[in-house]
C-alpha positions as CSV (number, residue, x, y, z in Angstrom):
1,X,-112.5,-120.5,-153.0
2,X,-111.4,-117.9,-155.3
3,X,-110.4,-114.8,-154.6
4,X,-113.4,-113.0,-156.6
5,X,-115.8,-115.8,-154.6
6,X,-114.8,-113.9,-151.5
7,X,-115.1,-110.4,-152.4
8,X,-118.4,-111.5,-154.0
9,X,-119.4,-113.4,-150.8
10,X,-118.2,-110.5,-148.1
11,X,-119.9,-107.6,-151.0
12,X,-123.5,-109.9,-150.4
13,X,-123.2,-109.8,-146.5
14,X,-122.4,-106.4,-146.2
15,X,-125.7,-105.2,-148.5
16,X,-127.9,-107.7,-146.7
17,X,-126.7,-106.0,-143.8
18,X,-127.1,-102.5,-145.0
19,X,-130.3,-103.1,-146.8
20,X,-131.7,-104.9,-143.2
21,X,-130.9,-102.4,-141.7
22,X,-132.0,-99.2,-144.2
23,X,-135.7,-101.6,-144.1
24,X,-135.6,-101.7,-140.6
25,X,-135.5,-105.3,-140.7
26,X,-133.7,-106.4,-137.0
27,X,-136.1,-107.6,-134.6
28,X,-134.1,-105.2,-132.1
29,X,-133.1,-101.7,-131.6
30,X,-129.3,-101.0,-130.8
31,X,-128.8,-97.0,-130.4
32,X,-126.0,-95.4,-132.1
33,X,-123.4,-94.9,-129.6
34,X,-123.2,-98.8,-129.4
35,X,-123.2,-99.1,-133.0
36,X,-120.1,-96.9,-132.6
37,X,-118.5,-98.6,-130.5
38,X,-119.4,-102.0,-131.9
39,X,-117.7,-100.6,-135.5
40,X,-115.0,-99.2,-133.3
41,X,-113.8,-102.7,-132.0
42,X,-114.1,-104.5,-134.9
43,X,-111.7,-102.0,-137.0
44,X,-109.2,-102.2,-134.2
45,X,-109.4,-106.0,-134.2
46,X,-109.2,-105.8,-138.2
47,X,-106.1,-104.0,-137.9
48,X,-104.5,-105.7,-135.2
49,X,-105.2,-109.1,-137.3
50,X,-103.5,-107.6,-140.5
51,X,-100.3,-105.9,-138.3
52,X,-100.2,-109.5,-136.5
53,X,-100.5,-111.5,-139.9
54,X,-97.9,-109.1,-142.0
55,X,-95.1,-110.6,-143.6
56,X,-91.9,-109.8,-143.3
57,X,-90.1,-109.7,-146.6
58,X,-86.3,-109.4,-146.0
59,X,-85.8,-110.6,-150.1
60,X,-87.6,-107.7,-150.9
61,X,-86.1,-105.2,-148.2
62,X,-82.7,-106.4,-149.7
63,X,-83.6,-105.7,-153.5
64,X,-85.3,-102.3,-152.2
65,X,-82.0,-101.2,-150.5
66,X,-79.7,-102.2,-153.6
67,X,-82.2,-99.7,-156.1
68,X,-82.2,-97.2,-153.5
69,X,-78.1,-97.2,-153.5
70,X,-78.1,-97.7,-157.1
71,X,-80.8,-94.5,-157.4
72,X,-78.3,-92.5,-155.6
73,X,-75.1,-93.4,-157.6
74,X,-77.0,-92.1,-160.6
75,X,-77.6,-89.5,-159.4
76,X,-74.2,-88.2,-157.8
77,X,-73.0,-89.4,-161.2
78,X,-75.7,-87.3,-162.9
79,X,-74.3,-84.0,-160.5
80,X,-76.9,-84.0,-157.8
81,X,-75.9,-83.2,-153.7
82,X,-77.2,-85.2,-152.0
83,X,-77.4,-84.5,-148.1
């Protein structure tokens, strides 16, 4: 599956979902506050996923650390204080 299949698969959900529910479509009635926190426990398990999942890139950290000496070299050589 392509990446544009799943945006285009997760966009089609999400209006089905929103129309449904704008057409009062559900055969049952959830009030608000548990909408709430329904929403609020899936964004904290979407976030905990993505912080569990996240690469570490030590190759990247490495190359990051060498521009950022490099950055300041030219500019000490360039006449700015650094602090």
């Amino acid at each position: 599956m392509t990446k544009l299949q799943q945006w285009i698969s997760v966009l089609l959900v999400f209006v089905a979902t929103w129309l449904a529910l704008l057409f009062d479509k559900f055969p049952f009635k959830i009030s608000p506050g548990t909408r709430e926190v329904v929403w609020a426990c899936y964004s904290v398990a979407v976030i905990g996923y993505g912080v569990a999942t996240f690469n570490d890139c030590k190759k990247a950290a490495e190359e990051l650390r060498v521009e950022i000496e490099d950055a300041k070299e030219d500019l000490l050589r360039k006449g700015l204080k650094l602090s």
